[in-house]
DSSP file (Angstrom, degrees, kcal/mol; ACC not computed):
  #  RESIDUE AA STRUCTURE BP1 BP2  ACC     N-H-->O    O-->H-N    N-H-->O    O-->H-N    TCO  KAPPA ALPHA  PHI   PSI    X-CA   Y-CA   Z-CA
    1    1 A X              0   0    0      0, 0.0     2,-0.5     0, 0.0    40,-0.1   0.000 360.0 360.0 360.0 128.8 -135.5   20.3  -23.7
    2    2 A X        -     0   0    0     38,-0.3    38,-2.3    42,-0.2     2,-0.2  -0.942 360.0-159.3-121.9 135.5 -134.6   20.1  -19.8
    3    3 A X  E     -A   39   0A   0     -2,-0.5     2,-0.3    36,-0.2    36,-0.2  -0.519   3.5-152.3-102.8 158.2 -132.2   22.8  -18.5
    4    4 A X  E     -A   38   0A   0     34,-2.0    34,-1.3    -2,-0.2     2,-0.8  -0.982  15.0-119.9-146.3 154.4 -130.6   22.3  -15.8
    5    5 A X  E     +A   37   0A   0     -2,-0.3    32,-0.2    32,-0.2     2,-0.1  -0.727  48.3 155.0-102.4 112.6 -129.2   25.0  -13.2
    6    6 A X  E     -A   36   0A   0     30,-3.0    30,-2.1    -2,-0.8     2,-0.4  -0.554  38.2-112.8-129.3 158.6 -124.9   24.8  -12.7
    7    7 A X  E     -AB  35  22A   0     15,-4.1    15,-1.2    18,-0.2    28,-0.2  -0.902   9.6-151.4-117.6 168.6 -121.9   26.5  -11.8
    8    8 A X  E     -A   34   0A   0     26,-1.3    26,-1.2    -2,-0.4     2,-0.3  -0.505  19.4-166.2-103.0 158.6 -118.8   27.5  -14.0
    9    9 A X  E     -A   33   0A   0     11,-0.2    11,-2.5    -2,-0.2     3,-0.3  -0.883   2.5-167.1-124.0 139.9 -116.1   27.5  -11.6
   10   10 A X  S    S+     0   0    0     22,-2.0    21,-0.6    -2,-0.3    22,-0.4  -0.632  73.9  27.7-103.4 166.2 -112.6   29.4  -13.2
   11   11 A X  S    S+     0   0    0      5,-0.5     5,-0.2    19,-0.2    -1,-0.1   0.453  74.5 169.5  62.7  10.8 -109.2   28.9  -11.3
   12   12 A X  B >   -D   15   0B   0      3,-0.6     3,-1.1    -3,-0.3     2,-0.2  -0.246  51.0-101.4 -46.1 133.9 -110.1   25.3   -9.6
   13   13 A X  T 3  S+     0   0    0     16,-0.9    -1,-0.1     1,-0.2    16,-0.0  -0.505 110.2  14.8 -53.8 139.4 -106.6   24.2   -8.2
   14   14 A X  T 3  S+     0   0    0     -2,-0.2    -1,-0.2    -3,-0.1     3,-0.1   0.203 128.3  58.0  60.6 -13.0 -105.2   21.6  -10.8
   15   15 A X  B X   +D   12   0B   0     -3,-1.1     3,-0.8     1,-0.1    -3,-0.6  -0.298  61.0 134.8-143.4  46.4 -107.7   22.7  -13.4
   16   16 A X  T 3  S+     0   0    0      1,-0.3    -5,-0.5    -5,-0.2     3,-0.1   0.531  77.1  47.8 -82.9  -3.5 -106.8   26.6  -13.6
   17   17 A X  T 3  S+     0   0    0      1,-0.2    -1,-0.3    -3,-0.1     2,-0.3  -0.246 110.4  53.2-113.2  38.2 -106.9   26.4  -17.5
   18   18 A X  S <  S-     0   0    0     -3,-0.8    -1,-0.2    -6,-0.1    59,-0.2  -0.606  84.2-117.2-171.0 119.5 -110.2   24.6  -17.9
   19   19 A X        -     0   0    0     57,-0.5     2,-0.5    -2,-0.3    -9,-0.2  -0.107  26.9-152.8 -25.9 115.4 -114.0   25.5  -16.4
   20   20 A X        -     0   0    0    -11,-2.5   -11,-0.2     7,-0.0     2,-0.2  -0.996  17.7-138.1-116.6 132.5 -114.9   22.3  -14.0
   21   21 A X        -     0   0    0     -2,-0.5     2,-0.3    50,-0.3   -13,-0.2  -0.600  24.8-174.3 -67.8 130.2 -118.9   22.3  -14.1
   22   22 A X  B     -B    7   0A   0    -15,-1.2   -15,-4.1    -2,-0.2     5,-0.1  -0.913  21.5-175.3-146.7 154.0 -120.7   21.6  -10.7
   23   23 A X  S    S+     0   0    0     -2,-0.3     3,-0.1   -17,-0.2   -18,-0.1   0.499  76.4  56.5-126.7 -15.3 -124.1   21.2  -10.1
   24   24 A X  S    S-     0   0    0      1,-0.2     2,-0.2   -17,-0.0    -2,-0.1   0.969 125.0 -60.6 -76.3 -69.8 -124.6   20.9   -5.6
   25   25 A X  S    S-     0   0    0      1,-0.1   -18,-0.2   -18,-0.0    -1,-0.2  -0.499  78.9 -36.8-168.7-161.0 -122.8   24.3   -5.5
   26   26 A X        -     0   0    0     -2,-0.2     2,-0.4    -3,-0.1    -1,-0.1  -0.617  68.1-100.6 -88.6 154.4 -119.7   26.3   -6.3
   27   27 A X    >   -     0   0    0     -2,-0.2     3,-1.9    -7,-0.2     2,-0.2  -0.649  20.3-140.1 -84.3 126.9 -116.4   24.5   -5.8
   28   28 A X  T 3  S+     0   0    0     -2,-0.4    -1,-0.1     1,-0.3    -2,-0.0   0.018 101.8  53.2 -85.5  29.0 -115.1   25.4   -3.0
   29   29 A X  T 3  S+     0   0    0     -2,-0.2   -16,-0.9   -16,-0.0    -1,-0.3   0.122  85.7 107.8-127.2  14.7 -111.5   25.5   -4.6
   30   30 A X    <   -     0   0    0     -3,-1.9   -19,-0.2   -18,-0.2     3,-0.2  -0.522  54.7-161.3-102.5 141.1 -112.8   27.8   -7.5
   31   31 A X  S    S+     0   0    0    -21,-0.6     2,-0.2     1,-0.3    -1,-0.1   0.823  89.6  35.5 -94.9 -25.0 -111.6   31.9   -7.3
   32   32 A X  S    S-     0   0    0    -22,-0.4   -22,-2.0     2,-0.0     2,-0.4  -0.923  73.8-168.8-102.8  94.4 -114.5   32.7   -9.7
   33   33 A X  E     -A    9   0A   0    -24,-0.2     2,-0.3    -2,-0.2   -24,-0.2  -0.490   8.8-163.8 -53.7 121.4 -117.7   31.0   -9.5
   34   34 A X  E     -A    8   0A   0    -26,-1.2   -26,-1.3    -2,-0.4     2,-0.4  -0.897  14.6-134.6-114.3 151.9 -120.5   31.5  -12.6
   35   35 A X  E     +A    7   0A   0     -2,-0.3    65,-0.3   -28,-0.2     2,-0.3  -0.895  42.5 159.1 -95.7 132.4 -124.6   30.7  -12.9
   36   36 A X  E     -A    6   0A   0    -30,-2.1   -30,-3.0    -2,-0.4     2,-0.5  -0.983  40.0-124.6-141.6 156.2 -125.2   29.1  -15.9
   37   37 A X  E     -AC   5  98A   0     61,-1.1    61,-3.3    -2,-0.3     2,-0.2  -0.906  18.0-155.2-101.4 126.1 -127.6   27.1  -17.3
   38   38 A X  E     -AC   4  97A   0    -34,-1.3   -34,-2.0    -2,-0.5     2,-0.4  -0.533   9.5-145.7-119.9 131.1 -126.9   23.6  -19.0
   39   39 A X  E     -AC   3  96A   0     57,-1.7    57,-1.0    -2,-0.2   -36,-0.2  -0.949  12.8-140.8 -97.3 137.6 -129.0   22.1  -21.6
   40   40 A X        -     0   0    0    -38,-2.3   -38,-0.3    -2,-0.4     2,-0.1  -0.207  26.0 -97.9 -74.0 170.9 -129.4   18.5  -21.6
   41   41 A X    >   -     0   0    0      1,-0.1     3,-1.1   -40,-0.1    -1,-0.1  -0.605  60.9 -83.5-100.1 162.2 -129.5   16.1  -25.1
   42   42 A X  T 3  S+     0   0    0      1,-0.2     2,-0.7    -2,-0.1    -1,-0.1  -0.160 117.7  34.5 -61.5 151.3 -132.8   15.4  -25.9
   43   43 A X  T 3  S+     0   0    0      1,-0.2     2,-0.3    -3,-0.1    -1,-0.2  -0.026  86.8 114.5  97.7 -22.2 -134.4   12.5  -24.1
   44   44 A X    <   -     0   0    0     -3,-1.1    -1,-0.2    -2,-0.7     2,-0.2  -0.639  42.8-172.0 -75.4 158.6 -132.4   12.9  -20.4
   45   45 A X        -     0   0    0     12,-0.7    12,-0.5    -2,-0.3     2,-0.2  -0.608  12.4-134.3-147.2 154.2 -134.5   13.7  -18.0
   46   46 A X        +     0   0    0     -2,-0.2     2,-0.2    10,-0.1    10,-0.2  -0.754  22.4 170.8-114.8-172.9 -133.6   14.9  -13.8
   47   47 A X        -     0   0    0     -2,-0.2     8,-0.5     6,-0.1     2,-0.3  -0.727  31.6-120.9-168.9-146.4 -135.2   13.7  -10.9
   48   48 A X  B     -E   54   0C   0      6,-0.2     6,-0.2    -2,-0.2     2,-0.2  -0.867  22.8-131.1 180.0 125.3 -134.1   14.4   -7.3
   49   49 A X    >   -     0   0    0      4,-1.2     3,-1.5    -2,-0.3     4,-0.5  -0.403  46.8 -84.8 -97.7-175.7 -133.1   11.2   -4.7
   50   50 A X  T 3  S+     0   0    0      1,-0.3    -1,-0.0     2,-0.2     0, 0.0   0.602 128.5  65.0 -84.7 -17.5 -134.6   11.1   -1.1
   51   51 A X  T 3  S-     0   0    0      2,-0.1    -1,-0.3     0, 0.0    -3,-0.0   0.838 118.1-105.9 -84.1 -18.3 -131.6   13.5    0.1
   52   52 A X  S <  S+     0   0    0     -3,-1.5     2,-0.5     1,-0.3    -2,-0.2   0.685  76.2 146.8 123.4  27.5 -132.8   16.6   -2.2
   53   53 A X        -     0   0    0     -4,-0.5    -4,-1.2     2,-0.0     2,-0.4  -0.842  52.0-119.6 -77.0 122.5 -129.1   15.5   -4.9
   54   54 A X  B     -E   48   0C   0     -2,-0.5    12,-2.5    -6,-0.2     2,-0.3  -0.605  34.3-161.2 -58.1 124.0 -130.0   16.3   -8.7
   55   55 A X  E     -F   65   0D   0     -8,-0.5    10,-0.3    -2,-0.4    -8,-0.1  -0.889  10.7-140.1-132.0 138.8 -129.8   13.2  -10.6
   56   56 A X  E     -F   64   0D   0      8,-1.2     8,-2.8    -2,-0.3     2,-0.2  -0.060  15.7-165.5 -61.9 154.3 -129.4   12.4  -14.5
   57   57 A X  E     -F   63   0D   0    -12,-0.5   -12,-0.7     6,-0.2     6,-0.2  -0.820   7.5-134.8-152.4  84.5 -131.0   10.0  -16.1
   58   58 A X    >   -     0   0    0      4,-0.7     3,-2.6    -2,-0.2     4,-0.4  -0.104  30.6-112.9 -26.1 129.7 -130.5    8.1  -19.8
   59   59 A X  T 3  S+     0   0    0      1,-0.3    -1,-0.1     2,-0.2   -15,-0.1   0.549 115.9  65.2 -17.8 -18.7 -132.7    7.3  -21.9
   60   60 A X  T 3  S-     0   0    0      2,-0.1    -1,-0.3     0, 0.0    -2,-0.1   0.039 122.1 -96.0-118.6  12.9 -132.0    3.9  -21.3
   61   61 A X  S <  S+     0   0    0     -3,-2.6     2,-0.3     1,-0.2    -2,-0.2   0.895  82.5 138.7  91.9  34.8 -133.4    4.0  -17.5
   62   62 A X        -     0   0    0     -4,-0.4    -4,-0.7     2,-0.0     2,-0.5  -0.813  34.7-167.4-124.9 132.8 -129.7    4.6  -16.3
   63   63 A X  E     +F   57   0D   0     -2,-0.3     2,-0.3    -6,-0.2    -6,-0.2  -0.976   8.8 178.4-140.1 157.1 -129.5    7.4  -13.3
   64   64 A X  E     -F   56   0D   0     -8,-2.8    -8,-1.2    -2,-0.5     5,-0.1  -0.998  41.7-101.6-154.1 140.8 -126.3    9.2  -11.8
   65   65 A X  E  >  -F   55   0D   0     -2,-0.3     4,-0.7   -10,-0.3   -10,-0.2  -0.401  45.2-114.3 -81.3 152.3 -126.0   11.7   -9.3
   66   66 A X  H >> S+     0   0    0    -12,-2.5     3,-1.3     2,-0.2     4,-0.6   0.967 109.9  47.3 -57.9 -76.8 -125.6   15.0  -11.3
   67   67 A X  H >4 S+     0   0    0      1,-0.3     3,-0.5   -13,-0.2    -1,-0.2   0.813 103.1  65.8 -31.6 -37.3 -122.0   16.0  -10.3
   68   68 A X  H 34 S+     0   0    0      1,-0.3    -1,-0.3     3,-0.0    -2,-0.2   0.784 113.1  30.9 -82.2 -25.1 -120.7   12.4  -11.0
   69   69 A X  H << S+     0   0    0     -3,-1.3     2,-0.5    -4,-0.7    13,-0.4   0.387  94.4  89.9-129.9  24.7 -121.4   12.8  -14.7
   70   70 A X    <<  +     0   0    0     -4,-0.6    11,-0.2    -3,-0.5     2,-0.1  -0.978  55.8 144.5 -94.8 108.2 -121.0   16.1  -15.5
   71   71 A X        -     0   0    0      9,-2.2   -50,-0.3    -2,-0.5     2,-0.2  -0.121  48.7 -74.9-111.4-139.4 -117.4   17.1  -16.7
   72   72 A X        -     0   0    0      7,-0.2     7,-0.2   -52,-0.1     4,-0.2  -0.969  36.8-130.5-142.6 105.8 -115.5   18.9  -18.7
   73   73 A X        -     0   0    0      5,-3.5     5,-0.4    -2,-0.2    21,-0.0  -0.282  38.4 -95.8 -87.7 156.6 -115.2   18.2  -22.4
   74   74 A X  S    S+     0   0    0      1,-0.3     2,-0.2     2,-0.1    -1,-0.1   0.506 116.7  69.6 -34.5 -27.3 -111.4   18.1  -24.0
   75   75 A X  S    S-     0   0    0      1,-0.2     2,-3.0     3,-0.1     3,-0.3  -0.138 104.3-127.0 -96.8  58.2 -111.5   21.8  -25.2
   76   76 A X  S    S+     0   0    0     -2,-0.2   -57,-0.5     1,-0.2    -1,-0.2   0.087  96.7  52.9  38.0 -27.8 -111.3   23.0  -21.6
   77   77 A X  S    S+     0   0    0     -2,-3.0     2,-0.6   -59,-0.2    -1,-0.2   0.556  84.2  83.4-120.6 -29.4 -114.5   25.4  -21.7
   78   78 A X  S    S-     0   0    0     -5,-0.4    -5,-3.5    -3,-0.3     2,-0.6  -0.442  75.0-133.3 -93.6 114.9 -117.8   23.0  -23.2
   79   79 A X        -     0   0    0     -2,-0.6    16,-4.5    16,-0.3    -7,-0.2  -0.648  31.1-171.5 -91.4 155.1 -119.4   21.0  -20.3
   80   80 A X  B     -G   94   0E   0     -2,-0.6    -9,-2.2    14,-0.3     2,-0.5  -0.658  27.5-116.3-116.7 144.4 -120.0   17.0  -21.3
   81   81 A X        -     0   0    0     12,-1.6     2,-0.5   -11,-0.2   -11,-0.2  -0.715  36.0-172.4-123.4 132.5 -121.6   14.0  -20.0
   82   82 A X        +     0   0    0     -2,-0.5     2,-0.4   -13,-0.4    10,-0.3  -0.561  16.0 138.1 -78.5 106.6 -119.2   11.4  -19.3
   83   83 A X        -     0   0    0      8,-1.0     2,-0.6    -2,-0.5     8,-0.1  -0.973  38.3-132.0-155.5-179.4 -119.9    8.1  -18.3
   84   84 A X        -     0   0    0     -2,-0.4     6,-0.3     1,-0.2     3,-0.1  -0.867   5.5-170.4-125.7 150.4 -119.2    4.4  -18.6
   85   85 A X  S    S+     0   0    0      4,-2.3     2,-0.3    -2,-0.6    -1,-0.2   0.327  90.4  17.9-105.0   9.0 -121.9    1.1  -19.1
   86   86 A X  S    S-     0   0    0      3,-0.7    -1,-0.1    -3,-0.0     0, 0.0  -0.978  91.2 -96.4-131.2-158.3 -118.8   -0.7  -18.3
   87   87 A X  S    S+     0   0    0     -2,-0.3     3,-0.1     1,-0.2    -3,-0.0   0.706 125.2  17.6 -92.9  10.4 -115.8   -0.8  -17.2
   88   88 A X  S    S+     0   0    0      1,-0.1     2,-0.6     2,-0.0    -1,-0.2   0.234 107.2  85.1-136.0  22.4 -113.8   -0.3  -20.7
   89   89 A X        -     0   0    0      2,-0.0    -4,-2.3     0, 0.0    -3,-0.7  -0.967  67.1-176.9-116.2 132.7 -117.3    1.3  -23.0
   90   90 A X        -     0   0    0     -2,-0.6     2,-0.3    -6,-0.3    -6,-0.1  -0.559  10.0-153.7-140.2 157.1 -116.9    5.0  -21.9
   91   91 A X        -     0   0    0     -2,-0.2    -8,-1.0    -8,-0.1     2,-0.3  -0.983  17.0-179.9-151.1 138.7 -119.2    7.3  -23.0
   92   92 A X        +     0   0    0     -2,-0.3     2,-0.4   -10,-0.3   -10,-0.2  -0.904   6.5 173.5-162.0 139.1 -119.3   11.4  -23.7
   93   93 A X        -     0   0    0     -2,-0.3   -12,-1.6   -52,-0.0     2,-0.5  -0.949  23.1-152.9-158.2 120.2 -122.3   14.0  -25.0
   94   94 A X  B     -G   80   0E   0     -2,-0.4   -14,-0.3   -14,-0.2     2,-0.2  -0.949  18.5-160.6-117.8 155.6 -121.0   17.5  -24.8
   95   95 A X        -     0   0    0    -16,-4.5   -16,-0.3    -2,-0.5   -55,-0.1  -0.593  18.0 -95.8-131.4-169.4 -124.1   19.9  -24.3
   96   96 A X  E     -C   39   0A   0    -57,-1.0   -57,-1.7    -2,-0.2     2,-0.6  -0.408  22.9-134.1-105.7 161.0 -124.8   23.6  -24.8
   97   97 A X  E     -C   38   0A   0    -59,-0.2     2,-0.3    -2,-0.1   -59,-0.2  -0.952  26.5-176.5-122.9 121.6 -124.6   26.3  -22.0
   98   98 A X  E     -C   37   0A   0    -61,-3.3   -61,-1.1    -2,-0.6   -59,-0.0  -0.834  46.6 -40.2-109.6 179.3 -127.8   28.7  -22.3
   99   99 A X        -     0   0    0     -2,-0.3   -63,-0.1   -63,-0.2    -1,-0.1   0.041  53.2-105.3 -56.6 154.5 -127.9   31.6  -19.9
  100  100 A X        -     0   0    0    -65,-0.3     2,-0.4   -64,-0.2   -64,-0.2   0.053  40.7-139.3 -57.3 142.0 -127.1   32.3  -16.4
  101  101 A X        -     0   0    0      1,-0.1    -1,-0.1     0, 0.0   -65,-0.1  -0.929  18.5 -93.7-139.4 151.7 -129.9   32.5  -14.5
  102  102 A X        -     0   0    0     -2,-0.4     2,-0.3     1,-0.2    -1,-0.1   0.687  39.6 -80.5 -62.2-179.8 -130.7   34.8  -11.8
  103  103 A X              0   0    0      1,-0.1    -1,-0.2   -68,-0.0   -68,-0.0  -0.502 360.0 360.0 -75.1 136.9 -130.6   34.9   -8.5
  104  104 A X              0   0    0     -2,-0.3    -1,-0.1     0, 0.0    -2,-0.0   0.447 360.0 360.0 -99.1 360.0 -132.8   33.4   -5.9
């Protein structure tokens, strides 16, 4: 099971009823920022490209910078990951939040 380490951000401009999930840092349009941790579905993996970005990875050998596929699943609170293997088969996995974790 691979965790990965995120922020909650409450109060986003446009999104002030729904938690947008970030993973470089806190959204700098957020009024509350939260540490949480994300668990990933079984078989993703991270890695890290040659600038020091998290990125996700498929099962299927597929990689995506971390932010770019990380949402926010329909019920406003559960973060997802979203993505598409084309341009109309769209794709969404909503995952578990396990605790915040401390400060570094």
């Amino acid at each position: 099971m691979t965790k990965i380490k995120a922020y909650a951000n409450y109060g986003v401009l446009a999104a002030e009823k729904m938690t947008v999930y970030t993973v470089a840092g806190k959204h700098e349009h957020a009024t509350v920022s939260e540490k949480v941790e994300i668990v990933l579905p079984e078989e993703w993996t991270t890695s890290e490209n040659t600038i020091g970005q998290m990125m996700i990875e498929s099962p299927d050998g597929k990689t995506w910078l971390a932010d770019d596929v990380i949402s926010t699943a329909a019920d406003g609170e559960t973060p997802q990951l979203d993505w598409y293997n084309s341009p109309v088969e769209r794709h969404r996995i909503k995952m578990q939040i396990s605790e915040g974790w401390d400060n570094e």
